[in-house]
DRENLORO-338093 format. One record per residue (C-alpha): residue number from 1; x, y, z. Coordinates in Angstrom, 1 decimal, always signed. Each point is the difference from the previous one (the first is absolute). Example, Ala and Ser with C-alpha at 12.3 -4.5 7.8 and 13.67 -1.06 7.14 Angstrom:
<rs>
    k       X       Y       Z
    1   +12.3    -4.5    +7.8
    2    +1.4    +3.4    -0.7
</rs>
This chain:
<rs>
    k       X       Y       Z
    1   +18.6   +77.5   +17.3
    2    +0.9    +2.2    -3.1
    3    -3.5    -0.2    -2.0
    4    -1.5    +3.8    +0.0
    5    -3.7    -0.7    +0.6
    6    -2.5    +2.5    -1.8
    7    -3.6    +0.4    +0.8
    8    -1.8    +1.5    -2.8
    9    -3.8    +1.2    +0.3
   10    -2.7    -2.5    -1.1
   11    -1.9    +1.1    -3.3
   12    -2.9    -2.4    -0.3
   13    -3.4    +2.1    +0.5
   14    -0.3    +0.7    +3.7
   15    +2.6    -1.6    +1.2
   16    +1.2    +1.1    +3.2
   17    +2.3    -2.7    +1.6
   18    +4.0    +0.9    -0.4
   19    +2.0    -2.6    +0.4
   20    +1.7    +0.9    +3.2
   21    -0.5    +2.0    +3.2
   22    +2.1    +2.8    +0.9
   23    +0.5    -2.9    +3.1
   24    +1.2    -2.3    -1.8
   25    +1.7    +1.9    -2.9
   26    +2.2    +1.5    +3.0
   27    +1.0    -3.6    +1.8
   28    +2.0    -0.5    -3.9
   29    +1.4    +3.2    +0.1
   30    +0.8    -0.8    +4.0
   31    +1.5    -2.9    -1.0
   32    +2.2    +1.7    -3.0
   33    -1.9    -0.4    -3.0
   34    -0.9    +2.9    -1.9
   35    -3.6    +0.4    -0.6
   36    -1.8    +3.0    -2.1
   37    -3.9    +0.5    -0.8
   38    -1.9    +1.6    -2.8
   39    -0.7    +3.4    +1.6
   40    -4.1    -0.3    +0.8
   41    -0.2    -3.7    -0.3
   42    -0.9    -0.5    +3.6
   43    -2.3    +2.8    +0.6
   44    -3.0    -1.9    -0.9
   45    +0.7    -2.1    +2.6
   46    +0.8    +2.1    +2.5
   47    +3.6    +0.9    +0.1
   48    +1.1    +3.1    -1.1
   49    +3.3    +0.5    -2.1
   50    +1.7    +1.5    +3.5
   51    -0.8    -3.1    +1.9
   52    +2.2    -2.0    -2.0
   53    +2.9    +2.5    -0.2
   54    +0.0    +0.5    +3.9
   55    +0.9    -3.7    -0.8
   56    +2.8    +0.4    -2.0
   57    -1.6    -0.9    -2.9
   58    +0.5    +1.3    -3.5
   59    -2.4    +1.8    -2.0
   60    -0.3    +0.1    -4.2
   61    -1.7    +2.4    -1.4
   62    -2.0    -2.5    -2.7
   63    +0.0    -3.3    -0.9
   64    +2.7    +0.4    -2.7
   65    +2.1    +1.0    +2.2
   66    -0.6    -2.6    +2.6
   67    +0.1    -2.9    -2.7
   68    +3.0    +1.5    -0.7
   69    +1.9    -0.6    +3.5
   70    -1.8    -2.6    +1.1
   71    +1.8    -3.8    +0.1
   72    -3.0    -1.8    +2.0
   73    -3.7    +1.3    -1.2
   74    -2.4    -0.5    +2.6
   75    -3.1    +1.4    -0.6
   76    -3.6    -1.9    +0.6
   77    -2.2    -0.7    -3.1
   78    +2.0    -1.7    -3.7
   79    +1.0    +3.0    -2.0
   80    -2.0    +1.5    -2.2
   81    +0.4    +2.2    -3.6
   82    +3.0    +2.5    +0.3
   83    +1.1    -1.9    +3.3
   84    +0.9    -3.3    -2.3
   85    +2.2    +2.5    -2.0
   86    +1.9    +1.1    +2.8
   87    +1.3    -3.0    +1.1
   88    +3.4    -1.5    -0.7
   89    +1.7    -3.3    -0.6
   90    +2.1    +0.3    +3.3
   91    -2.9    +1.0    +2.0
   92    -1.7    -2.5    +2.6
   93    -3.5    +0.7    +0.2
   94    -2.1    -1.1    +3.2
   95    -3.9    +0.2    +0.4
   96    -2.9    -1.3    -0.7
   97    +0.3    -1.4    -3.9
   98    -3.2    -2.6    -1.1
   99    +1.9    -1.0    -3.0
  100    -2.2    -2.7    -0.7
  101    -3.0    +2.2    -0.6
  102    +2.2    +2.4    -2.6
  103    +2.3    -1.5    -2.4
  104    +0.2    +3.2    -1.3
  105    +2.3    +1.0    +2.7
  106    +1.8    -3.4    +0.3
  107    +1.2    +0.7    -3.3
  108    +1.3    +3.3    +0.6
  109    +1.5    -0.6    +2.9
  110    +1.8    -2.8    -1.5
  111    +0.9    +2.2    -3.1
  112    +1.7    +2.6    +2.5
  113    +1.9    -2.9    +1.9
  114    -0.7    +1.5    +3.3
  115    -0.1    -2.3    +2.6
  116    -3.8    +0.0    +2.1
  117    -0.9    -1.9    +3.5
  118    -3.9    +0.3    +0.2
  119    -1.2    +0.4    +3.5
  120    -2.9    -2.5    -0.4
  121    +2.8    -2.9    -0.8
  122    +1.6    +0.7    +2.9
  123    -1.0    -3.4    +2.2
  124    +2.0    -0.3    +4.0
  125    -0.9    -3.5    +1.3
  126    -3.2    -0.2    -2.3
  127    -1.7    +3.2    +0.8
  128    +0.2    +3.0    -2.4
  129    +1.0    +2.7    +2.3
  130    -0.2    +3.4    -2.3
  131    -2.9    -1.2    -1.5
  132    -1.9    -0.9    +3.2
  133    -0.8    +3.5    +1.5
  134    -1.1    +1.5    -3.3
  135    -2.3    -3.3    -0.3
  136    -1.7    +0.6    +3.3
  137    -0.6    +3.6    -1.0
  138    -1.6    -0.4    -3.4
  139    -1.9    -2.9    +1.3
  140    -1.6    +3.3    +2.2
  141    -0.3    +1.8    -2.7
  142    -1.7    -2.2    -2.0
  143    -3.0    -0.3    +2.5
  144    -0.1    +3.4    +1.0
  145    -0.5    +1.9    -3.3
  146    -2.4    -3.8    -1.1
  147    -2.1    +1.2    +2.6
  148    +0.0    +3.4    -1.3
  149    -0.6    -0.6    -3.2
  150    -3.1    -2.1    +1.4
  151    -1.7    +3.2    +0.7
  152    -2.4    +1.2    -2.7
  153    +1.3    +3.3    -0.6
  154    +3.2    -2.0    -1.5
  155    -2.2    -1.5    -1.9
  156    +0.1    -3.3    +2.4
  157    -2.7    -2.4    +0.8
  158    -1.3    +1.6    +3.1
  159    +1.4    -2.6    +2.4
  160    +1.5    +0.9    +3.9
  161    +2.1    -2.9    +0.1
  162    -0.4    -0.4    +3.6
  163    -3.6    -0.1    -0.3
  164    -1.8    +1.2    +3.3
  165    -3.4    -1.6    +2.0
  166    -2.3    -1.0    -2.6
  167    +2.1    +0.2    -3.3
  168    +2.6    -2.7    -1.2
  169    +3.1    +0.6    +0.2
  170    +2.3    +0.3    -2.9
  171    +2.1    -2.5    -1.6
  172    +3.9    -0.1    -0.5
  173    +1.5    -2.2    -1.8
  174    +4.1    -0.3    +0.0
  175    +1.5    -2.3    -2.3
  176    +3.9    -0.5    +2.0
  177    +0.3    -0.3    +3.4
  178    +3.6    +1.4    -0.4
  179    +1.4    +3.0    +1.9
  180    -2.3    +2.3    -2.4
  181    -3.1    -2.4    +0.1
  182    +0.7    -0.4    +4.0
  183    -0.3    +3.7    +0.4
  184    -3.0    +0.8    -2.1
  185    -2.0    -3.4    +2.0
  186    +1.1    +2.0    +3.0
  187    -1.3    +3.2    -1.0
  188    -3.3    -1.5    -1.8
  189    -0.8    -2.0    +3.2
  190    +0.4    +3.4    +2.5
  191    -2.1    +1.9    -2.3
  192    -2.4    -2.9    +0.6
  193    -0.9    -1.5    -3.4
  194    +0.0    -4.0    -0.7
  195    +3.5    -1.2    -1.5
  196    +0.6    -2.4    -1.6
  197    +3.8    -0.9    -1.0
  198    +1.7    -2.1    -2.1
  199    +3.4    -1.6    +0.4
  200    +1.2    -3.7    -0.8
  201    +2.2    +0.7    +3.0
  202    -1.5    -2.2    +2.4
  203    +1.7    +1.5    +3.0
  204    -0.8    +3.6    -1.4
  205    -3.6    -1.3    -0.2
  206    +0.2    -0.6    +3.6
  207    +1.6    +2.8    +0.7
  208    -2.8    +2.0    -1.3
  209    -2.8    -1.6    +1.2
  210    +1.2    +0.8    +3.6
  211    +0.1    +3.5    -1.0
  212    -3.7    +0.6    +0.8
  213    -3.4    -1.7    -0.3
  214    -1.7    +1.5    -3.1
  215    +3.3    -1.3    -1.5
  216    -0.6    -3.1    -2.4
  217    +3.7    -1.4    -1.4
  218    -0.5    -2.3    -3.1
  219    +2.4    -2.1    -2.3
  220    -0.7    +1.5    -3.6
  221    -2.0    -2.2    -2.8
  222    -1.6    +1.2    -2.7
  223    -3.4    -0.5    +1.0
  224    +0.5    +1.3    +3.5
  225    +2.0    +3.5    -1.0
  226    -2.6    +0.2    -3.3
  227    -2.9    +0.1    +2.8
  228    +2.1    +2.6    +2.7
  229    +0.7    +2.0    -2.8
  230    -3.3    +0.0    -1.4
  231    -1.6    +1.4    +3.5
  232    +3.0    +2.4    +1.1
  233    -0.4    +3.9    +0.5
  234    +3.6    +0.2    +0.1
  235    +2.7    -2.3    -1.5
  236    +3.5    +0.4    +0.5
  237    +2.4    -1.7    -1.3
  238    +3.6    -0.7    +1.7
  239    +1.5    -2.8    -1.6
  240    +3.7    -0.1    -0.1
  241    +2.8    -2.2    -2.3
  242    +3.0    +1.9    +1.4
  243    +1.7    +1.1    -3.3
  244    -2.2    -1.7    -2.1
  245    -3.6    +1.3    -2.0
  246    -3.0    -0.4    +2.5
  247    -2.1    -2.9    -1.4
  248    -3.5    +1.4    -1.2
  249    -2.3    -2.2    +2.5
  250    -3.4    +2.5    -0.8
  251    -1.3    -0.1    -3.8
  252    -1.7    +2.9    -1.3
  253    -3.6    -2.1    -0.2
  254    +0.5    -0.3    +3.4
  255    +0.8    +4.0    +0.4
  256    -3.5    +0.5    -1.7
  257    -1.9    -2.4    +2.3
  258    +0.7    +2.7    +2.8
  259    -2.4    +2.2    +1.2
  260    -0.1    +3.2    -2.1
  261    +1.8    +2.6    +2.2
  262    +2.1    -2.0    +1.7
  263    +3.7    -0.3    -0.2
  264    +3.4    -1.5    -0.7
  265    +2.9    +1.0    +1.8
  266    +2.8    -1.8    -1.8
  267    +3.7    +0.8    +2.6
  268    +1.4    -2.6    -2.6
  269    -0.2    +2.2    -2.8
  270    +4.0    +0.4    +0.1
  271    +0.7    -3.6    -1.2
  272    -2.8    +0.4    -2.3
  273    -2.9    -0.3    +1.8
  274    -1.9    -3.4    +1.6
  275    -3.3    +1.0    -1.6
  276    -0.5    +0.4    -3.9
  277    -1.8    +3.5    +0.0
  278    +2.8    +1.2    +1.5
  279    +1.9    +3.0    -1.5
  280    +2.9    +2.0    +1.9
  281    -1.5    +3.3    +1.0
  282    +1.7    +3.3    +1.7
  283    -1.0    +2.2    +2.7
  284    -0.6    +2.8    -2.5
  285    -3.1    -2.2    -1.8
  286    -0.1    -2.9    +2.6
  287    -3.0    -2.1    -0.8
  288    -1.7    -1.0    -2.9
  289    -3.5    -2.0    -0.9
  290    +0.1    -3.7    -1.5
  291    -3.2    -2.1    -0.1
  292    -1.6    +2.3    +2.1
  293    +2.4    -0.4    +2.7
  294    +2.4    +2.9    +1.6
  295    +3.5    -0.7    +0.0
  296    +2.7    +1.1    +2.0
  297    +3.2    -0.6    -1.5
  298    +2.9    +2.1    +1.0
  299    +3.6    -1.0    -0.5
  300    +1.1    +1.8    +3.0
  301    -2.7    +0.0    +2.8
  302    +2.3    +0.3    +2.8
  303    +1.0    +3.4    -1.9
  304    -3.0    +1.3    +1.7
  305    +1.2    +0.2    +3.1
  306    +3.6    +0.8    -0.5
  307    +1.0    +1.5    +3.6
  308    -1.3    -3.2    +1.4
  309    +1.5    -2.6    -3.3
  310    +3.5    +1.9    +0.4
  311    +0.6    -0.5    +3.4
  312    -1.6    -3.4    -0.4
  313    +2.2    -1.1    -3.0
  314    +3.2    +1.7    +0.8
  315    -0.3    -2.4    +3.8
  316    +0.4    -3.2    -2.1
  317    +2.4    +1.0    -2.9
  318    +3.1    +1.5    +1.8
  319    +1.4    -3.1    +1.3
  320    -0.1    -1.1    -3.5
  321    +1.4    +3.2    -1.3
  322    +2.7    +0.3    +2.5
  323    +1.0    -3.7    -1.4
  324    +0.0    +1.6    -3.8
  325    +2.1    +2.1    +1.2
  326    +2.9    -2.7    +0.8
  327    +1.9    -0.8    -3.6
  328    -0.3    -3.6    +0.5
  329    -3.8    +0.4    +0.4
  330    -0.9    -2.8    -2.5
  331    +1.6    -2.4    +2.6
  332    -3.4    +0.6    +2.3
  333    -2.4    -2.5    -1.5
  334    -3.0    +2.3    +0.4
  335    +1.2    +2.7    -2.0
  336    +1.5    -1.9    -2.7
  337    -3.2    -1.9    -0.2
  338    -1.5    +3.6    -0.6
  339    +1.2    +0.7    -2.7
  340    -2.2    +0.4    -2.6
  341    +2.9    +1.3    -3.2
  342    +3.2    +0.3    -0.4
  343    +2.2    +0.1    -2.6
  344    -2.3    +0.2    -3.0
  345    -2.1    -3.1    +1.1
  346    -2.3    -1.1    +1.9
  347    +1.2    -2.1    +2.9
  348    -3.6    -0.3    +2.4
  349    -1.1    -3.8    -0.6
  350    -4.1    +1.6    +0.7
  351    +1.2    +2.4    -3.3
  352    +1.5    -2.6    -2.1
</rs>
């Protein structure tokens, strides 16, 4: 294990994740890899520059510097402005990437000649494993600030989703019973409201349906989603094409035949978005009105809770970094799958 592995300090508008914890950035250096860290890129999670060098770990004192040392990038969100710069041809960058949603950046990595293995194209026997927790938690998210922004003084539609004695409940409508869609039917139906998900998945279907009894799992059509969609307080949207541009399954007629007030919460917005109103977004200016609907589409929900998303994300990718780490790493079939560029092309089948 000779790669130096760098942690630089996320820079997309409140982003607090870092892609590992002092933990786990001290079982590499326990194991003999050297490991250094932007100085201050974990304290918004938590962990303070000394907790990683009781560790052993390295720190740089900016991200020049650490771009500079660094063989193996890991960091947690695709790179953005003067990150892009910093990177090399004979670095190998690994983290979230959603290529398929930014061409931009496929071409620049590919003009750089870096190579890049995307977390979300990681697949182990079917599953996506480093996507998975960071699904479950913006599938939270997304239901948590919808009923938020239900509220009036958010300029919502006035509705408790979970209704009470008396008054209707709310309506949720999820569009991907996924692990993102899972989590948000879960966290719709405890707060109460009627859901109604989506999913050709016929076992996923079932799946939901179990989950509680104002739970109603449908196959999508076009008249059936044009009617849920029509009636919802809150629709999320959680389909997932791993790699690939979510397909748009919501028009924008169909956006304006929603309640004024209500709102869109779109966790697909980093392939491009399953509904066609939406628009990435950023904690700093998060939501935005179409049709008279409130939408929610941040590119990195999970960066909202980053103590919780670290530990969360850095659990599933160290197996796969530790395997990185071995120079015959393309030999593992789920990291060469992965890889999303190399070379100066693009080698992802979803991205060609």
């Amino acid at each position: 294990m000779s790669l130096r592995v760098g942690v630089p300090k996320e820079t997309k508008p409140l982003e607090g994740r870092v892609g590992l914890t002092p933990a786990a950035a001290g079982e590499l250096v326990r194991r003999g890899v050297e490991v250094a860290i932007q100085q201050g890129a974990g304290v918004a999670s938590g962990y303070t520059d000394a907790d990683y060098r009781a560790l052993g770990v390295q720190l740089q004192p900016d991200a020049d510097a650490l771009y500079d040392w660094a063989r193996l990038v890991v960091k947690v969100k695709e790179p953005v402005g003067a990150e892009i710069d910093r990177l090399k041809p004979d670095h190998l960058l690994f983290c979230y990437l959603h290529l398929a949603a930014n061409p931009e950046l496929t071409r620049r990595l590919c003009e750089i000649g870096l190579t890049a293995v995307a977390f979300e194209t990681v697949v182990d026997h079917g599953r996506l494993p480093i996507l998975m927790p960071m699904s479950e938690i913006a599938g939270r998210i997304a239901v948590q600030v919808g009923a938020h922004l239900l509220h009036t003084p958010q300029g919502g539609s006035g509705i408790l989703l979970g209704g009470l004695a008396s008054v209707e409940r709310g309506s949720v409508v999820v569009l991907g019973a996924g692990n993102a869609g899972s989590a948000a039917v879960r966290a719709a139906a405890a707060l109460g409201a009627n859901v109604t998900v989506f999913d050709k998945n016929p076992l996923q279907l079932e799946r939901m349906y179990r989950l509680a009894p104002n739970v109603t799992a449908l196959v999508p059509t076009a008249a059936g989603l044009a009617e849920a969609v029509a009636a919802a307080d809150l629709l999320v949207g959680a389909v997932l094409l791993p790699g690939a541009a979510a397909p748009h399954l919501v028009s924008r007629a169909e956006v304006a035949r929603m309640r004024p007030g209500s709102v869109v919460a779109d966790i697909a917005v980093d392939q491009g978005g399953c509904i066609e109103t939406t628009r990435p977004t950023t904690y700093d200016a998060p939501t935005y009105v179409e049709e008279g609907v409130q939408h929610f589409c941040v590119t990195n929900m999970p960066g909202a809770v980053p103590r919780s998303a670290t530990q969360a994300l850095t659990a599933a990718l160290l197996p796969y970094l530790l395997v990185l780490l071995d120079p015959d790493w393309r030999d593992d079939a789920r990291l060469a799958g992965a890889i999303n560029v190399s070379g100066g092309q693009v080698v992802h089948p979803a991205l060609l």
